[in-house]
N, C-alpha and C positions, 0 to 999 in steps of 0.2 A: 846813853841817856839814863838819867836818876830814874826810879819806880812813877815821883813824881809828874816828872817831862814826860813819861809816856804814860799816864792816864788823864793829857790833856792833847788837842791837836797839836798837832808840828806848826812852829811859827816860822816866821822870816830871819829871826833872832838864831834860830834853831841851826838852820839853813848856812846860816853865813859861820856861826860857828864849827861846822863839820867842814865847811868849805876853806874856810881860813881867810873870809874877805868881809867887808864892811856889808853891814843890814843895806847901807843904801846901793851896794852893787848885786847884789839879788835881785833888789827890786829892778834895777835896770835891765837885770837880764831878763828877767818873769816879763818887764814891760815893753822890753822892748825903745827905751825913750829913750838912749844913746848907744852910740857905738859903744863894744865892748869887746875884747881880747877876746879869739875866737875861744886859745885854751883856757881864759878865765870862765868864759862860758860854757866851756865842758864840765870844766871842776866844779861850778854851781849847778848844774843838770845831774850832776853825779851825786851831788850833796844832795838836791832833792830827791832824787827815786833813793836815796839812804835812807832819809828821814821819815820819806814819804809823806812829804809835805804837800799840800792843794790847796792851790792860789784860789781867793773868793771871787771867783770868775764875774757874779753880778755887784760885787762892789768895787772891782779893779773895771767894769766896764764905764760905769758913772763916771770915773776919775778919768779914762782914755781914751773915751769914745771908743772904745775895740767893743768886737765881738766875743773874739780868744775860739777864733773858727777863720781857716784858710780855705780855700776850695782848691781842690785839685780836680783838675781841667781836665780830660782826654777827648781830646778834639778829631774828627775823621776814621778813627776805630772803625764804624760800623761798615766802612767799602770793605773790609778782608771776611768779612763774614766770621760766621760760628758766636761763642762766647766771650767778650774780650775780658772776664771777670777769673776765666780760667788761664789763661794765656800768664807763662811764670814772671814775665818783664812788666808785667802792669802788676802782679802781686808783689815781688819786689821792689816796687816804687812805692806802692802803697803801706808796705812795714818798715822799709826806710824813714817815709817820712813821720808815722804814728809812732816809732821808739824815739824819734829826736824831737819829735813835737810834745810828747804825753807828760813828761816831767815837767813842761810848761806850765798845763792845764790847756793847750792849745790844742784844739782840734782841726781833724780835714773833712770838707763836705767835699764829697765826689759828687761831679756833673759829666755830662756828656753831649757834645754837640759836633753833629755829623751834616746839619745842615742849615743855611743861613738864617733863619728863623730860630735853631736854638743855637748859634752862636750869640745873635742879638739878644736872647734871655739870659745868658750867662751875664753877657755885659751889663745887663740892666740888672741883675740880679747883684752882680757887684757892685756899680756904681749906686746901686741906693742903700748900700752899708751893710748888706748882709754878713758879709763875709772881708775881713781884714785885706786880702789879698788873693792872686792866687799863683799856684803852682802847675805852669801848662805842661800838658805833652802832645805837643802837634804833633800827627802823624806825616803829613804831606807837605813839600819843600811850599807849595802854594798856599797853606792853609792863610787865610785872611785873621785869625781871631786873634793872632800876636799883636797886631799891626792893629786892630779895633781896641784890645787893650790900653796898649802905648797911647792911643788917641784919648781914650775915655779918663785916662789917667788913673789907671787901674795900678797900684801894685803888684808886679807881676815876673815872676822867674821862668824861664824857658829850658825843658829838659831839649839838649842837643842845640847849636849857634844856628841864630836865624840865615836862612842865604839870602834875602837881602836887606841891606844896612837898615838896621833899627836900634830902638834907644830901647834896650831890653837888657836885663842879667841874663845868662843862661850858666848851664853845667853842661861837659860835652867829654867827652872822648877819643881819644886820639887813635880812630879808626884803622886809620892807613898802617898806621904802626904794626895794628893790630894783625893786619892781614901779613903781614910780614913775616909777622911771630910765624903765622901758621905754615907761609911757604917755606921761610928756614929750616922747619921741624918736616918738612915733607922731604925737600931736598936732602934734609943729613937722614931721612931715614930712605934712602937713593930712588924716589918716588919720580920719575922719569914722563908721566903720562898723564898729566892733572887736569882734573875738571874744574868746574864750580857751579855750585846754585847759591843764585843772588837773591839779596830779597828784591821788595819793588822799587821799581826805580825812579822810582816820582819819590822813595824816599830818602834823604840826602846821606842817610849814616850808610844805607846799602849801596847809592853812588860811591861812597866813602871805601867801603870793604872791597867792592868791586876793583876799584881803581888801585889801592894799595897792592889788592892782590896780581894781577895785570903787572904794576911795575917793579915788583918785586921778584915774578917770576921772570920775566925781560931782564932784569939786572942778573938771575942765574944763568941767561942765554938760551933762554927760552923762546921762541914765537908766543902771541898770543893765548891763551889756554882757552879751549871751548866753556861755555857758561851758559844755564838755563834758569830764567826769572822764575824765581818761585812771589810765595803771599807772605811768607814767615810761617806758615802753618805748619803742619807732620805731613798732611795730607798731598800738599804742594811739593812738600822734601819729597815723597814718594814720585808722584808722575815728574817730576824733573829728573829723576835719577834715572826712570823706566827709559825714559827719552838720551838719556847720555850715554846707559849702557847700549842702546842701540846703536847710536850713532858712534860711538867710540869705545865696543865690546874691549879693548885692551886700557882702560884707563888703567891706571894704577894708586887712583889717591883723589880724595874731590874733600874739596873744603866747602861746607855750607857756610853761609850768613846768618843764620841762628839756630842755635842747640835741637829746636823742633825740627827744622827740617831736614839738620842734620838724625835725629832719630827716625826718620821718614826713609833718608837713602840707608839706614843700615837696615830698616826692614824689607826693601828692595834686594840688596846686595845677597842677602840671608835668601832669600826666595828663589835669585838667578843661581844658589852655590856659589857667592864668593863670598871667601874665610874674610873677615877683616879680623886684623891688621894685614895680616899675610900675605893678602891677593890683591888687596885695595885698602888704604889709609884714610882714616875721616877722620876729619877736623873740624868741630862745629866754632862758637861763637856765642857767648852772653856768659856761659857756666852757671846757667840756670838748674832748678832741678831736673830737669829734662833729659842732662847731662850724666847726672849720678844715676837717673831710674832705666837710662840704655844699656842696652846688653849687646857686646859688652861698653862699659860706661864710655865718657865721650871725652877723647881728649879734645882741648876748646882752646879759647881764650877769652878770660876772663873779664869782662866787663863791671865791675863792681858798684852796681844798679841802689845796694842798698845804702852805701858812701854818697853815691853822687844823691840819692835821694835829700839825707842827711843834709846836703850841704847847698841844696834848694832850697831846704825851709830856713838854716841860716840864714843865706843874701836876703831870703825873701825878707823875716823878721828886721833885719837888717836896714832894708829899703822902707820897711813901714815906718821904723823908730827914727829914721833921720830925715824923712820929711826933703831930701835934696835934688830926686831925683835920679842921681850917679849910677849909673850902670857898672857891672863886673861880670867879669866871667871868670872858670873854671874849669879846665881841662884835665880830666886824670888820665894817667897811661894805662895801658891792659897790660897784662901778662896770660904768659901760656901755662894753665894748667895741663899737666900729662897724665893721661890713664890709659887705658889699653885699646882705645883703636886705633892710635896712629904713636 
């Protein structure tokens, strides 16, 4: 930009020419008012945080009736106790969705509704236009607040595929896969004696991990593997591991169902004297920070929490600006990051 262009704001003019697209396809993408080429609408997000350009939020609202504010939902959080604000898979969702929202000028309002009463304020909080749409994370395979959405006609994306048929977007992951990853990398490192701790089982993605892992180990000729439900917590990684090394003092390898709890059995393992990798292999799950801050760090599989975020606030934006209804989903694959406990 000339001396000029930048001792004046960044226009939409500005915008479209860093971009290399017409002034009137910015605007659709800032508004939202048509479908748009997912990579055209990278390359204008990209153009904006260049130019650093910022859409006039209350004169773009007059024109679309928007807010230029989504909520994102965490519905049932409060049953696992503790913090849910420190937990790395809610802050991960949370900077997924604020880097691909901010170039907008779009923001998230965070809500929380653990019980039927502020589910019903959510809803009512969206339905009378607070909030453009919103971005859920139901915790529980039963949570009702999907299902009160879809009714209220709320625009609304679903992290993880509802389990029963509803007329909802979600982003999901191909859990089973995942658990696979982890028993393949057990088996070639000749891990003969495996556990596991599960997360809850009332929730579908830990059904998910569970089950992958169950038949994955059965396809190496395996009987069943022993398995204790943890909460997702460090703390729950702990007393589920105290309980496996008892009951099955020769494991050789336990896969948890997230990075936490897998940091919870290596502080177990370290206590009873067993070396990991050497003596026993762990394999966590999400490849949160939780992963890199373990000693030693955690080999996982990777869950990519801030993409799938990312691509929540798309469909969402998406579903606001066409007005049709149409549902979609998205599924990404995991991979196995490797580091040094298994």
């Amino acid at each position: 930009m000339s001396a000029a262009s930048q001792a004046r704001p960044p226009t939409l003019e500005d915008v479209a020419r860093v971009a290399g697209v017409s002034r009137a396809t910015v605007s659709r993408v800032i508004n939202t008012t048509r479908n748009v080429d997912p990579a055209i609408q990278e390359t204008v997000r990209r153009a904006i945080a260049k130019t650093g350009y910022t859409p006039n939020t209350a004169a773009r609202s007059l024109v679309t009736r928007r807010t230029g504010t989504i909520a994102l939902v965490v519905s049932g959080a409060g049953d696992f106790g503790g913090d849910i604000l420190v937990d790395p898979f809610f802050g991960r969702v949370t900077s997924g969705l604020i880097n691909a929202l901010r170039p907008l000028g779009v923001y998230p309002l965070l809500m929380f509704a653990d019980t039927h009463e502020s589910r019903a304020h959510v809803v009512d909080h969206l339905r009378q236009g607070n909030a453009d749409g919103a971005v859920v994370v139901a915790i529980h395979s039963q949570d009702p607040l999907p299902a009160m959405l879809v009714a209220a006609g709320v625009p609304a994306v679903l992290f993880a595929r509802p389990t029963k048929p509803l007329s909802i977007s979600y982003v999901d992951l191909a859990h089973r896969d995942g658990a696979r990853l982890a028993v393949d990398h057990l088996v070639g490192r000749g891990c003969r004696r495996v556990t596991t701790i599960s997360g809850p089982l009332d929730v579908p993605a830990s059904q998910e991990r569970l089950a992958g892992f169950q038949d994955a180990w059965a396809d190496h000729g395996h009987p069943a593997a022993p398995y204790v439900e943890g909460n997702f917590t460090q703390d729950s990684g702990e007393k589920a591991m105290e309980h496996l090394l008892a009951e099955h003092p020769d494991l050789d390898g336990v896969f948890a169902a997230n990075d936490l709890m897998a940091a919870g059995a290596l502080h177990v393992l370290r206590d009873h004297g067993r070396r990991v990798p050497d003596d026993v292999a762990v394999i966590g799950f999400d490849d949160s920070s939780a992963a890199t801050a373990s000693r030693p760090a955690l080999t996982t599989v990777r869950q990519p929490v801030e993409d799938m975020a990312a691509e929540m606030s798309r469909l969402l934006l998406d579903r606001i600006g066409r007005h049709d209804g149409r549902v979609t989903s998205v599924v990404f694959e995991p991979t196995l990051v490797i580091r040094h406990s298994a």
